[in-house]
C-alpha positions, 0 to 999 in steps of 0.5 A: 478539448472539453473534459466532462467528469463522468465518474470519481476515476472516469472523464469523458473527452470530447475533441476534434478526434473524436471522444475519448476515455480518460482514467484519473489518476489523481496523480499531480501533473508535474514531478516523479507522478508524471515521470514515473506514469509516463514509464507505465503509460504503453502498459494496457488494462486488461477487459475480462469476458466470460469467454474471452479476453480483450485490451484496453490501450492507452493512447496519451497522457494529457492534465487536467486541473493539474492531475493527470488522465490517462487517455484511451479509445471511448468505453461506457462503463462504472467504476468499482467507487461508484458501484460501492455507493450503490445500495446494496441489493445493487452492488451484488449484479456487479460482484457476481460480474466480477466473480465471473472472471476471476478464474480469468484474472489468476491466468493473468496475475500481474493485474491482481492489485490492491482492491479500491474504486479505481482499479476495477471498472464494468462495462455496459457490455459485461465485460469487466476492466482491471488496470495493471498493477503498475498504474494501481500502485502509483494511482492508490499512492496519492488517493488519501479519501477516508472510505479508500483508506478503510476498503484497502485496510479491509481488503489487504491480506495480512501475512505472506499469500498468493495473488489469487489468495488476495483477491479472494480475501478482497472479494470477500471484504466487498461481498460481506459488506454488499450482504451486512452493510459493513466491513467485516473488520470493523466494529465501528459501523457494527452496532449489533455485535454481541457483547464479547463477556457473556454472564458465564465468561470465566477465565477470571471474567477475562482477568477482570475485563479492563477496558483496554483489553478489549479494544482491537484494531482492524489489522489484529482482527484480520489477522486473527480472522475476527468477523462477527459471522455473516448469519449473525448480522442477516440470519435469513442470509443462504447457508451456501452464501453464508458459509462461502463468505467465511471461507474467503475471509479465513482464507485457508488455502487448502479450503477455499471455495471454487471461484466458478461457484462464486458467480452463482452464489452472489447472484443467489444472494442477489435473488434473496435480497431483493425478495420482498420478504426475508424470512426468519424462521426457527432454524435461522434463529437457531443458526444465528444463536448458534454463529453468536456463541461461536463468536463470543467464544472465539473473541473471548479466547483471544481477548484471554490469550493476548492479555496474557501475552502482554502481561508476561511482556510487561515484566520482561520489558520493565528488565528490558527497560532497564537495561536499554535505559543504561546502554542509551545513556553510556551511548549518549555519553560516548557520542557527546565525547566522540569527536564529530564525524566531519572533524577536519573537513571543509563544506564541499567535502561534507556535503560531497560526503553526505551525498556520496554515503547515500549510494552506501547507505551509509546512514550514521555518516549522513546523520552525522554530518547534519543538525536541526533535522536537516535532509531528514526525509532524505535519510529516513529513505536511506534507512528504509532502502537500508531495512529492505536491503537486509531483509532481503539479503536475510531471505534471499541470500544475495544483495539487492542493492545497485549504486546508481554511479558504479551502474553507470560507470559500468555501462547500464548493464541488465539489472537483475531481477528485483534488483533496487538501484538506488542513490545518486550519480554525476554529482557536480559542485556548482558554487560555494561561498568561502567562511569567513573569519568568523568561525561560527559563521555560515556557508553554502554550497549549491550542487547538481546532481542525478537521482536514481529510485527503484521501481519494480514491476510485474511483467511476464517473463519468456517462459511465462513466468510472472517476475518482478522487473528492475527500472528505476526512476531518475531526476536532476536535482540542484540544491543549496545546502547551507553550513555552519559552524559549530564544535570545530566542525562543519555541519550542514543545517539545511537543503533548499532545492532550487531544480528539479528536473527530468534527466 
């Protein structure tokens, strides 16, 4: 089989079958990456036409310099990446291709993904290729390149939205960044942007200008719609285009525009950037002065408000400060006088205990039966199922944690939908070595034991409805954690993993 790199996410393979399209994922060949690929490898990417809409069916799983590819029937086509580094004139056939299907791709939410360059993908026959959700997620999470980083930064809505808000905004990011050159969100490439304190700034020179202040991050410009406006970076920019762009970044949903009318505005912008002269004349000039004071006093405002808003915090946090300086130390002080939380217990039964309180969440348990940092990702993960748990149940009214053991226990019965099943099962004591006499020694006990990780997906229930199904991912684990002794107590001081295998 010969592989020949075509693209950043695209190969091209050559063998006795034939040639053969292959996606990569940059998902390393081994581990949860493939189980977790494997369980999404019969889902298909949808191929969006103006009139209609075709499949594109993954055929097998092969590794390719220790990264996976997803194989499928041969399709010529570019990806989204590569699109992004043509020059900008070029971009914008491919955006107006794009906004030519969206209303499309609202009919099938569950494609609607996190926008970057291997998501998306346009064939040479006009048609445009989405992967499902399930493989974007999993893809983006081992992608770690700079320019990946900034594109979903800039093209993740902040805030609780529709899909189809979404993927206006992220169309919106690429469509401001093909007309002005950067992303709308970022100042950092911008080096035209107006200084926010005109000579007649006021509100005390926005109380006194210190430098600090006047930083904002991307996430704070986003969610506060802060983008200098298209027709201040290009005054000849088509009033229609210009206006478009803005709605799609402040994305109120009661006035977005039409996604039909997109296609025809991007290949109008397309038209006007490649004529040879961009004309500026007197009214262009008056709008771009006109989008600069607009922006200045919006910046400015919100410079004012949040300075405010962070000194009137600093005196409640200096109160605050206090009061969480002396609950800490009382805290410190009790626990220090607290007998340890493995007080009377031999080294199997504080691992067992540490292991078993994962399908509790019981994270105190586990940080209590540890020292030096020992399974600290493994209780970081804890707390993090532990925060989604309540939050949900906040705002759901119901819990949506599963033990791994009782479901088995149980049967595997049908897991209700976004349901989390999370923890451990089938725990077996493998060996352990008895302490000596030495009471400050140290033991080891080696366990096997299941683990279960929640992976919700999109899928389409029989009523049509978009819901977010329960499976999980699962592996056999078989560990040495190592014991010592220390204030008449066992604590476990470190996990090695010695196996990791699929169940």
């Amino acid at each position: 089989m010969q592989c020949i790199t075509t693209g950043p996410y695209t190969r091209r393979i050559e063998s006795s079958e034939g040639r053969k399209l292959g996606i990569a994922t940059h998902i390393p060949a081994s581990g949860m990456g493939m189980r977790g690929l494997s369980q999404n490898r019969y889902k298909e990417a949808i191929i969006l036409y103006p009139d209609r809409i075709d499949y594109w069916k993954p055929e097998s799983i092969r590794e390719d310099q220790k990264k996976l590819l997803i194989l499928g029937p041969y399709l010529p086509l570019i990806s989204l990446e590569e699109v992004l580094h043509l020059p900008t004139e070029n971009q914008l056939p491919y955006l107006a291709r794009l906004a030519g299907v969206l209303d499309r791709l609202f009919d099938h939410e569950d494609f609607i993904s996190p926008l970057f360059g291997g998501s998306v993908y346009f064939l040479d026959d006009s048609g445009v290729m989405i992967l499902p959700l399930g493989w974007s997620q999993q893809i983006l999470h081992f992608l770690s390149d700079d320019f990946t980083k900034r594109l979903v930064l800039h093209s993740s809505l902040p805030g609780r939205s529709t899909a189809k808000q979404r993927m206006l905004f992220a169309f919106g990011v690429l469509w401001y960044r093909a007309v002005t050159g950067q992303f709308p969100f970022d100042d950092t490439e911008d080096k035209t942007e107006p200084d926010i304190l005109p000579e007649d700034a006021g509100d005390q020179e926005v109380l006194n200008n210190p430098a600090q202040e006047m930083e904002i991050d991307v996430e704070e410009r986003k969610l506060n719609r802060l983008f200098p406006p298209p027709h201040l970076l290009e005054p000849s920019l088509p009033a229609q285009a210009a206006s478009q762009i803005s709605s799609l970044l402040i994305n109120d949903s009661n006035n977005l525009p039409d996604a039909a009318s997109l296609e025809t505005a991007v290949s109008e912008c397309h038209t006007w950037m490649t004529s040879k002269t961009r004309v500026v004349g007197e009214q262009e000039l008056a709008l771009k002065k006109e989008s600069e004071l607009v922006y200045k006093k919006r910046m400015r405002r919100f410079v004012v408000q949040r300075t405010i808003r962070k000194r009137s915090g600093l005196i409640a946090a200096a109160a605050l400060g206090v009061v969480l300086v002396i609950s800490i130390a009382s805290s410190l002080i009790g626990r220090a006088l607290e007998p340890p939380r493995t007080l009377g217990l031999q080294p199997q039964e504080v691992v067992r205990t540490f292991l078993e309180s994962i399908n509790t969440m019981d994270h105190e348990m586990m940080s209590g039966s540890v020292r030096n940092g020992a399974g600290s990702d493994l209780i970081n993960s804890v707390l993090q199922i532990f925060a989604t748990v309540q939050v949900r149940q906040a705002y759901e009214g119901r819990y949506v944690h599963v033990s791994p053991q009782q479901w088995l226990d149980e049967g595997k019965p049908p897991l209700p939908e976004s349901t989390l099943l999370y923890g451990i099962a089938n725990l077996e004591i493998l060996d352990s070595q008895q302490p000596g006499d030495d009471p400050e020694g140290m033991t080891m006990v080696d366990v096997r034991y299941e683990i279960f990780s929640p992976d919700i997906r999109q899928e389409v229930a029989s009523d049509g409805r978009t819901i977010a199904a329960s499976y999980y991912q699962s592996g056999i684990i078989t560990q040495r954690f190592i014991l010592e002794h220390h204030r008449n107590a066992w604590f476990i001081t470190e996990i090695v993993t010695l196996d990791e295998e699929s169940p």
